[in-house]
ZAVO-967964 format. One record per residue (C-alpha): residue in one letter; x, y, z. Coordinates in steps of 0.2 Angstrom, whole numbers, plus 5000, padded with zeros to 4 digits. Last residue first. Example, Ala and Ser with C-alpha at 12.3 -4.5 7.8 and 13.67 -1.06 7.14 Angstrom:
2
S,5068,4995,5036;
A,5062,4978,5039;
***
This chain:
454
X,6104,4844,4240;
X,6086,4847,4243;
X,6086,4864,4236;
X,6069,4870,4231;
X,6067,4883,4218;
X,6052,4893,4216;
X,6046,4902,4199;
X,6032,4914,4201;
X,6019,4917,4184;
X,6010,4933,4188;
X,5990,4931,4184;
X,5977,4942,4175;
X,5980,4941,4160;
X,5986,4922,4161;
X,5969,4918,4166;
X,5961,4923,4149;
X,5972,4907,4141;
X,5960,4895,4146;
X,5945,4905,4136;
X,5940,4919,4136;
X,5951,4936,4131;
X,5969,4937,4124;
X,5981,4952,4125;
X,5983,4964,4109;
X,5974,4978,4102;
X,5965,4978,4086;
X,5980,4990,4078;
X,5989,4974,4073;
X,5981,4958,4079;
X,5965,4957,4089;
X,5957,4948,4103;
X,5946,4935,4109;
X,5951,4916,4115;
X,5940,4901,4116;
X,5930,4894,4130;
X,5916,4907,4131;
X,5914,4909,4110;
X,5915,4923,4098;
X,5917,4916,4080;
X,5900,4924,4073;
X,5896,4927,4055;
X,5897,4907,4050;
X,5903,4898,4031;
X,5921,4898,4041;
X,5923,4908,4056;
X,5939,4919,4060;
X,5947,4928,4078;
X,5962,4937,4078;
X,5966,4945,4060;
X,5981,4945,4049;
X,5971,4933,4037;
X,5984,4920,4027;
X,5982,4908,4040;
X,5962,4910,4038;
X,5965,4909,4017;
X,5975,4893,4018;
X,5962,4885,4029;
X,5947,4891,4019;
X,5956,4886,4003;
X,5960,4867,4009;
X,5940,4866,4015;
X,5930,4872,3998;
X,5914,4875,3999;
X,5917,4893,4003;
X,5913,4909,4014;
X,5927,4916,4026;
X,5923,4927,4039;
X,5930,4940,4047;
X,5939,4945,4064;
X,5952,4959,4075;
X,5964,4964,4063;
X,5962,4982,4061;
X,5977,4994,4051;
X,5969,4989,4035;
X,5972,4980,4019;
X,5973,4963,4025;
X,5954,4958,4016;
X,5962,4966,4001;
X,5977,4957,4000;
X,5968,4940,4004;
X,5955,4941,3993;
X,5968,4946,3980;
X,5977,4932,3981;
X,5961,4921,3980;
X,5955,4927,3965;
X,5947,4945,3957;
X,5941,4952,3971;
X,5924,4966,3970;
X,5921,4978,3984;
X,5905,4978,3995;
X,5904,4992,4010;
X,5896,4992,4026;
X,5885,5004,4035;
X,5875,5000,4051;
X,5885,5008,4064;
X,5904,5008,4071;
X,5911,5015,4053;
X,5928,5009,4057;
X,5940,5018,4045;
X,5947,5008,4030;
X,5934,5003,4018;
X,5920,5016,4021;
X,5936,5030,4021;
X,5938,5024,4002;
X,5956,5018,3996;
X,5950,5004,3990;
X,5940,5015,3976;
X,5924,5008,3967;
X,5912,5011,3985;
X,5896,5001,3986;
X,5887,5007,4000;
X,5873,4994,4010;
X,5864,5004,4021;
X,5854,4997,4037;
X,5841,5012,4040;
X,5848,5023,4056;
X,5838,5027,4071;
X,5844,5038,4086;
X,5825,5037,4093;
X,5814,5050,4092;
X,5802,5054,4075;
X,5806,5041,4061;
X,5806,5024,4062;
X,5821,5014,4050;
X,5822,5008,4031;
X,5835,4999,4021;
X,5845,5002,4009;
X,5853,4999,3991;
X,5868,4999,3983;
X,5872,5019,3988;
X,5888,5024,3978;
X,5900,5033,3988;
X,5898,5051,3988;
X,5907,5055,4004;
X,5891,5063,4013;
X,5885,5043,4017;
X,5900,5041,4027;
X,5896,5056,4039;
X,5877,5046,4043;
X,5891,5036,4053;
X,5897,5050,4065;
X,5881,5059,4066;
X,5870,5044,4071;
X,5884,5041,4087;
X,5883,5058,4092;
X,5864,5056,4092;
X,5865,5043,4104;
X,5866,5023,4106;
X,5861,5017,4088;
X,5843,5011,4087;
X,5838,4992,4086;
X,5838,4980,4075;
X,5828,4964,4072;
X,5813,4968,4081;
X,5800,4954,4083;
X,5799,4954,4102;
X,5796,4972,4102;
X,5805,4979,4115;
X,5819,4987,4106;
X,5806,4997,4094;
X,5811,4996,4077;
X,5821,4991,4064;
X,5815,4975,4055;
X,5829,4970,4043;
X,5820,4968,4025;
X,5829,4980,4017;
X,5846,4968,4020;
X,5836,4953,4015;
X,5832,4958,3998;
X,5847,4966,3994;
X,5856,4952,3999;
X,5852,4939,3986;
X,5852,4950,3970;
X,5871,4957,3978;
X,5875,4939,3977;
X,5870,4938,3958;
X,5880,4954,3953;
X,5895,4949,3963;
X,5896,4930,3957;
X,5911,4933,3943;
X,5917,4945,3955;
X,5925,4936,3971;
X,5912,4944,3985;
X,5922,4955,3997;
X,5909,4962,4010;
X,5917,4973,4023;
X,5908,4978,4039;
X,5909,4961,4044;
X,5908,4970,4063;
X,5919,4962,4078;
X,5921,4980,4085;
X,5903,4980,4086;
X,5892,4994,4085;
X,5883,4988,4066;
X,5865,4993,4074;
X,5869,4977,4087;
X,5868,4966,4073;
X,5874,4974,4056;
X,5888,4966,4049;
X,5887,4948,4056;
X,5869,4946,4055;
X,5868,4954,4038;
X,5881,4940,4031;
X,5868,4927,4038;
X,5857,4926,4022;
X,5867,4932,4010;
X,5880,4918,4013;
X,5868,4905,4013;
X,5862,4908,3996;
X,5878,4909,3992;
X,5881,4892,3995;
X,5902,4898,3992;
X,5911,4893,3975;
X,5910,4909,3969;
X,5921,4916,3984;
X,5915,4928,3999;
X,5924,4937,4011;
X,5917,4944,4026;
X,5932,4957,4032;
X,5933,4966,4047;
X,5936,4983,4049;
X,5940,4983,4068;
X,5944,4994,4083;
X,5952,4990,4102;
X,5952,4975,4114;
X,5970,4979,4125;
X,5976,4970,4139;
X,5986,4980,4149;
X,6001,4976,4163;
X,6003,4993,4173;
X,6021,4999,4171;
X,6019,5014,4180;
X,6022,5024,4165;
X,6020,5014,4153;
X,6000,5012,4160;
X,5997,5028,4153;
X,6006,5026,4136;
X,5993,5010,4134;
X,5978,5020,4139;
X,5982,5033,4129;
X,5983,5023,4113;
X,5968,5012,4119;
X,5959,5026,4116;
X,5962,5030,4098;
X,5960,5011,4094;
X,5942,5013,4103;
X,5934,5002,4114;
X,5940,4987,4126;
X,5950,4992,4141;
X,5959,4979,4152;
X,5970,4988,4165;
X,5984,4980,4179;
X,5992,4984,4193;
X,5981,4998,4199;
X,5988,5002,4216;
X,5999,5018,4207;
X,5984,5025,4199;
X,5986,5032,4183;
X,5976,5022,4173;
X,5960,5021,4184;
X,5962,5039,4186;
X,5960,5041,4166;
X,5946,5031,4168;
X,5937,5041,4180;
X,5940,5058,4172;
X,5942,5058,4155;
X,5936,5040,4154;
X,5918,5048,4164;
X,5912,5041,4176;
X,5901,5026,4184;
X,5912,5018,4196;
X,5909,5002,4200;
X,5919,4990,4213;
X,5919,4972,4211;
X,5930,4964,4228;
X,5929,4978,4239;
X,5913,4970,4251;
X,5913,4950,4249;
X,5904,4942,4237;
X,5889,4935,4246;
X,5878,4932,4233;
X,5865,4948,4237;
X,5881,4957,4235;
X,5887,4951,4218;
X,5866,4956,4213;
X,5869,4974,4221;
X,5886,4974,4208;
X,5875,4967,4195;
X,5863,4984,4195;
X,5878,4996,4195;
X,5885,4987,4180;
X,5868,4986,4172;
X,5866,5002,4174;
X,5880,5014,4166;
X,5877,5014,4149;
X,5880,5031,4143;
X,5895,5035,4155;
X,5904,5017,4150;
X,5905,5007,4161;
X,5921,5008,4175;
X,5925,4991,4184;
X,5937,4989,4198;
X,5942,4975,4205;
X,5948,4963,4217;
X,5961,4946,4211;
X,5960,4928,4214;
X,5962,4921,4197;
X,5942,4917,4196;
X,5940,4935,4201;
X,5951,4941,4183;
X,5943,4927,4177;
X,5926,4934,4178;
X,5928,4952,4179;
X,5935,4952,4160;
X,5924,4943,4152;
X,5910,4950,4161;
X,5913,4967,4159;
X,5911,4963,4140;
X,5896,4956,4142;
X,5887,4967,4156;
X,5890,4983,4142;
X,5890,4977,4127;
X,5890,4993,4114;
X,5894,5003,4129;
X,5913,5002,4131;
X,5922,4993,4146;
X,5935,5000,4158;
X,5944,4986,4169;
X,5955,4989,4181;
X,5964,4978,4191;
X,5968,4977,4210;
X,5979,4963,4215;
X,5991,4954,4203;
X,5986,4935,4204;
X,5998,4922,4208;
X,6002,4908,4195;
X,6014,4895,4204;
X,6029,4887,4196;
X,6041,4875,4205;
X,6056,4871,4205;
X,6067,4855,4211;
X,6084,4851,4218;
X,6102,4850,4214;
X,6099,4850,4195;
X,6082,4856,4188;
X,6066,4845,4189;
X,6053,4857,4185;
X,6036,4857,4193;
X,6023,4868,4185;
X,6008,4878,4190;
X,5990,4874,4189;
X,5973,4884,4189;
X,5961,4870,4189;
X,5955,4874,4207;
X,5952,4893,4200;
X,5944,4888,4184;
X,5928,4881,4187;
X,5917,4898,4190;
X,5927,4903,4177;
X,5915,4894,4164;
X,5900,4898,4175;
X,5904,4915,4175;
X,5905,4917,4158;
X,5890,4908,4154;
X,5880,4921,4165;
X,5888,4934,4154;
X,5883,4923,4137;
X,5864,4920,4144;
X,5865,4941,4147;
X,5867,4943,4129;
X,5856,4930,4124;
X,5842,4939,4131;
X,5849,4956,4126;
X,5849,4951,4108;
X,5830,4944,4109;
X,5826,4962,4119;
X,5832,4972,4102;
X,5844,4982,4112;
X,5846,5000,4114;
X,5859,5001,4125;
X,5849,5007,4140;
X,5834,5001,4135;
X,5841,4983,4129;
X,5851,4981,4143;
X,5840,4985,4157;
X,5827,4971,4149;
X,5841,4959,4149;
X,5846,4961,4165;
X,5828,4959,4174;
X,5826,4944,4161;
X,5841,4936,4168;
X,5838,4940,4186;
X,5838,4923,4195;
X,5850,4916,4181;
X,5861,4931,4190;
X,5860,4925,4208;
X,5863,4907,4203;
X,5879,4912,4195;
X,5885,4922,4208;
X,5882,4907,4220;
X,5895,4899,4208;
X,5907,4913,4210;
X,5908,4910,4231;
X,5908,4892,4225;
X,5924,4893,4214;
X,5933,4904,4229;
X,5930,4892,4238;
X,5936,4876,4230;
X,5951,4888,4225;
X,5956,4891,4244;
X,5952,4909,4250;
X,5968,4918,4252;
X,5965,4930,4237;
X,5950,4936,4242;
X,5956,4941,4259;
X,5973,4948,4255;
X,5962,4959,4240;
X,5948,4967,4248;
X,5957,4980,4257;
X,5966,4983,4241;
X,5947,4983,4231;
X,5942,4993,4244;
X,5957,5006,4243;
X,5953,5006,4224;
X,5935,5012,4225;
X,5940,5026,4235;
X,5953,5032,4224;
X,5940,5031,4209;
X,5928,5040,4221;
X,5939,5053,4222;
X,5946,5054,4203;
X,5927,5057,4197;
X,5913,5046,4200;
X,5895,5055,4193;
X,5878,5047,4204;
X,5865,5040,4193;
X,5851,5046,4184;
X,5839,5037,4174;
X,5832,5032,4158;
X,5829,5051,4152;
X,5821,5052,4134;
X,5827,5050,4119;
X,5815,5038,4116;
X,5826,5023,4106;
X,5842,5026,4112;
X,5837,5030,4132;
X,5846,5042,4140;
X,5856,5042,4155;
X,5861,5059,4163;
X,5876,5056,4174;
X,5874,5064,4190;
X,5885,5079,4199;
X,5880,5091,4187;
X,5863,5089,4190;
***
């Protein structure tokens, strides 16, 4: 069906659905309703505004497990991950849900009057969102881009189209007006691309690859499209003798290889300081082949397939590099995209394992010798987007996370992503701020007004 997208489910390999291909036509179309949408939207008072987007959030607790269950066949999710996943979209909402009567300006006194600053939104904005979180991601970015007053349109990613199309039906079953989300599920080459170029567009938020966002951001120059940029990491869990490295091994998996290790906030490197190497690798092997791989429906399931056989092929490649093997785990065979949790422990820093994102369940563990050196190696990458620091003790943590040229840290933890706090990278990770307070300025103009009363 060459006007369809094909979807494909990770774990069966067999066809999920379906659903209609938009290419540069519908992305046109999509945009003139989002720029019909837009006078109206935008001239709804805050109060509501904020309880057009609360309905929403009634509408989607209503659906949480419908959600969940599309995500974790689609994406191949273990059903507990989805769960939460779609607990943390319909958090997002609730957050911005609050946000557009709290969006404030400033008043200046200045001589022979008064000014004032008001934050205005930008209109239409385009948001592209990868497949390793689909509903999460466009829900940071849809939220307070509709808190803030302005129409959209959202382009999934080609392999996991449905929850998008499923949570536009559900923003019109809570009476958010017609144009405001719009969904096209295309290709980037195609759809996206359009998005970029489109001279209505005034803005784009793309999260996926560093290579990608390089186009997208050379794109948008030349309309001069504001971007916010969520691309690659090689993140760094770093690990010091001092550490309870009995609780270190036990959540450093978490952090390198949920969501099959398809996360650009990955702790894909392990540096453990090396007079405590040999024991800490006794206390992870144990749970690293222990990860239940399996079926994403099965309750007990702790990791799930990766999202197609493209995917398998691109991270089975850093196995073919002759990098030691430190141990692995095991996966299904038969259909599915399954890869075993692997564990490589390369002697050059130099190796692909420890500068290229891998973007599957593969992580590397190099040796430091002190804290200088923790911090050299740790910034040794073009990424910069999180980590983790383990150690009891607290002045070290703090000089080691402002010595970190990375975005987003956690200290004796393996996840620092949270609704109410910003997102995003430093260096080749991209740049622009997600959640949080400071989301809103994205997606805002800041317009300065002065009164005369003289």
């Amino acid at each position: 069906m060459p006007d369809s997208l094909v979807v494909i489910e990770p774990a069966t390999e067999a066809v999920l659905d379906t659903v209609p291909r938009a290419g540069t036509a519908e992305v046109d179309e999509a945009v003139a309703r989002a720029r019909g949408a837009f006078p109206a939207w935008r001239a709804l008072t805050p109060a509501a505004r904020a309880e057009r987007l609360r309905a929403l959030v009634v509408v989607l607790e209503s659906h949480h497990e419908e959600l969940a269950l599309i995500e974790a066949r689609n994406a191949g999710k273990p059903i507990g991950d989805a769960r939460g996943e779609i607990g943390m979209v319909i958090e997002t909402f609730r957050y911005y849900a609050a946000a557009p009567e709290r969006l404030l300006g400033d008043t200046i006194p200045v001589a022979g009057g008064q000014a004032f600053t008001f934050r205005e939104p930008l209109g239409v904005v385009g948001l592209i969102v990868p497949w390793n979180f689909p509903l999460t991601i466009a829900a940071w970015k849809l939220a307070p881009a509709l808190a803030a007053g302005n129409t959209a349109v959202l382009k999934p990613a080609e392999l996991t189209p449905l929850s998008a199309l499923r949570f536009a039906e559900l923003a019109a079953e809570a009476a958010i007006p017609d144009g405001v989300i719009n969904v096209v599920a295309g290709p980037g080459s195609t759809a996206g691309a359009r998005l970029v170029e489109h001279p209505d567009v005034a803005k784009i938020a793309f999260t996926g690859s560093t290579s990608v966002g390089r186009s997208i951001a050379a794109g948008a120059a030349q309309t001069i499209k504001r971007v916010t940029l969520e691309l690659g990491g090689k993140s760094a869990n770093v690990v010091f003798a001092d550490a309870d490295l009995e609780l270190a091994a036990e959540q450093v998996p978490g952090g390198a290889f949920a969501n099959a290790g398809q996360d650009c906030c990955a702790r894909s490197r392990i540096l453990v300081e090396e007079s405590v190497l040999d024991r800490f690798m006794s206390l992870l092997e144990p749970r690293v082949t222990s990860i239940r791989v399996g079926d994403p429906l099965d309750p007990s399931t702790e990791m799930g397939p990766l999202i197609s056989a493209g995917q398998r092929d691109s991270v089975a490649s850093f196995l073919d590099d002759g990098v030691p093997v430190a141990f692995r785990g095991s996966a299904p065979e038969g259909d599915g995209y399954w890869f075993a949790p692997t564990v490589l422990a390369p002697t050059d820093r130099d190796a692909r394992v420890m500068q290229e994102e891998v973007f599957g369940p593969v992580v590397a563990v190099m040796p430091f010798r002190d804290e200088e050196d923790a911090v050299q190696l740790a910034n040794d990458t073009i990424y910069g987007l999180s980590g983790s620091i383990w150690t009891r003790d607290g002045a070290r943590a703090l000089r080691v996370a402002r010595a970190i040229d990375s975005g987003v840290l956690s200290i004796n933890s393996n996840n620092s992503v949270r609704v109410a706090t910003p997102f995003g990278g430093f260096k080749q990770s991209g740049y622009g701020r997600e959640l949080g307070p400071r989301a809103l300025d994205a997606y805002t103009e800041v317009k300065s007004i002065y009164y005369s009363t003289s």
